[in-house]
N, C-alpha and C positions, 0 to 999 in steps of 0.2 A: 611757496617760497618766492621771495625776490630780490633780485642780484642790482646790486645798486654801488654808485661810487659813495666813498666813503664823505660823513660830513661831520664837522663839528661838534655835532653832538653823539658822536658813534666812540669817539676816542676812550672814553671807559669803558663804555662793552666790550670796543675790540681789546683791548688792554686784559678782562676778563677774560673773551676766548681766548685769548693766546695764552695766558695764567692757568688757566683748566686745560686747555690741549697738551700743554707740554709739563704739566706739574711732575716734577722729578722729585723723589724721597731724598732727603738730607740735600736739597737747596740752601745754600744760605741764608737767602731771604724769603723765602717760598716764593723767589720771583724768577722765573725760567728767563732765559736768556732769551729768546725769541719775544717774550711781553717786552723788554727794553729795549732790544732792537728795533721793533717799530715805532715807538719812540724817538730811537735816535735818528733813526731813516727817516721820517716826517720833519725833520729840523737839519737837512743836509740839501744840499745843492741836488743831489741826485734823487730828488724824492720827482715822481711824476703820478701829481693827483687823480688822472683819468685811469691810473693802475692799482687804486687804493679799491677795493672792493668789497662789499659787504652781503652777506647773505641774511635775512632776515626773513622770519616765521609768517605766518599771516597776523599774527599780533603787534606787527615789528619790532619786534624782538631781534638784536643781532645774535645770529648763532654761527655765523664762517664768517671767516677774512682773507684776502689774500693781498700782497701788495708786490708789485714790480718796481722795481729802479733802475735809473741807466747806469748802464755799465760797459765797460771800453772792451773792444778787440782789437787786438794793436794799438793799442792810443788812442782808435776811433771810437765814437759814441755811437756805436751800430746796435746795440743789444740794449736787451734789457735783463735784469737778474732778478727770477722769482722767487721771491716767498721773503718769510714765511707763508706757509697758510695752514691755518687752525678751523678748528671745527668745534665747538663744544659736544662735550664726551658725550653725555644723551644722545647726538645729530650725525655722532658719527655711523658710516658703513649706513645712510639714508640719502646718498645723492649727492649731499651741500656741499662737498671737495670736490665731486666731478663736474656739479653745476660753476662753481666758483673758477676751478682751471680753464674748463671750459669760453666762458665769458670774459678772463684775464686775457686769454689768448686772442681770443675775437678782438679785443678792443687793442691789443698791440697792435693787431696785423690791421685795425682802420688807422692806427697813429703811423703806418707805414713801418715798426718796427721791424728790422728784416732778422733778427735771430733773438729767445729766449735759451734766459739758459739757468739750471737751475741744479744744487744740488741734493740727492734722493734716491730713494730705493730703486734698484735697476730691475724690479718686478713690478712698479707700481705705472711708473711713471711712462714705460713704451707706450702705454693704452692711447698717451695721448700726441702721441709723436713722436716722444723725446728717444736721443741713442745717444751712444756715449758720444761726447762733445768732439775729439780728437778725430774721430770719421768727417768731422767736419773742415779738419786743420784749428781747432779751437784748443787753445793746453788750461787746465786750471790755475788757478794762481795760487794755489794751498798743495800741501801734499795727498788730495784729494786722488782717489784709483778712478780712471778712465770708467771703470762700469756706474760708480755713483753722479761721476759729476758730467751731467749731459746738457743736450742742447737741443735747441725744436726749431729748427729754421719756419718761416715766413711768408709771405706772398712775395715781399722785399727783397729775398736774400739773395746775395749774389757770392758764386764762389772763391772769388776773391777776395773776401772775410773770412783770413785767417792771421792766426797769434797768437798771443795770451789776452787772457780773458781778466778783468778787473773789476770790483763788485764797487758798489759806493762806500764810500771811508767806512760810516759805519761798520759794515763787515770784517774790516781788519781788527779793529779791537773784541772780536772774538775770541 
């Protein structure tokens, strides 16, 4: 497997995993709202291409995605806000979601990002850092319960990063 930023020609694949990772029964369009969010998030101001990430097979075949975008605490642009991230169903529970967070987070904390922040199972996600955001002084911007919605400080971070947390526009039209 190999973890690579995302390119031009990955935009229907990832579009694919994201369509199979989250395929929901009685969709409207059989199009999960995470396949159009990335989408909209590629074509917003807050989109940061070095957090677009792909995992592909030895075939290269895309089979993960993950993508980060900035996102405010307090007003400031200090964060980033992860995901989605998809796995095609075959790939999952084989590595390619902890290879891919893994590698998301490395390449924030070389872009100097000082806090990710994401929301997600609160059994999944300590493995890799993350606690609820609010131990931080971080509040969500949704009516989101402090155990889902966390936060993974940095090499960056300084505890002086605190507020409300703000995702890129995309997310609001959730």
């Amino acid at each position: 497997m190999l973890i690579r930023r995302e390119t031009s020609a990955d935009i229907q694949p990832i579009r694919a995993v994201h369509t199979a990772a989250f395929a929901r029964a009685g969709s409207p369009d059989g199009v999960p709202v995470e396949a159009s969010l990335v989408d909209a998030l590629r074509a917003d101001a807050g989109w940061l291409p070095a957090l677009s990430l792909v995992a592909t097979d030895p075939d290269g075949q895309v089979v993960g995605h993950v993508v980060g975008t900035r996102g405010t605490v307090g007003g400031e642009p200090v964060a980033v806000g992860l995901g989605p991230l998809g796995v095609l169903p075959a790939r999952q529970r084989h590595g390619v979601g902890s290879a891919l967070m893994h590698a998301v987070l490395a390449a924030a904390d070389a872009l100097d990002v000082p806090l990710v922040v994401l929301l997600g199972h609160p059994e999944y996600y300590p493995r890799f850092g993350f606690r609820p955001a609010v131990e931080l002084g971080v509040t969500p911007p949704g009516p989101w319960e402090p155990p889902y919605f966390m936060a993974r400080p940095l090499a960056a971070w300084r505890p002086e990063i605190r507020g409300a947390f703000a995702y890129a526009a995309p997310f609001l039209d959730l």
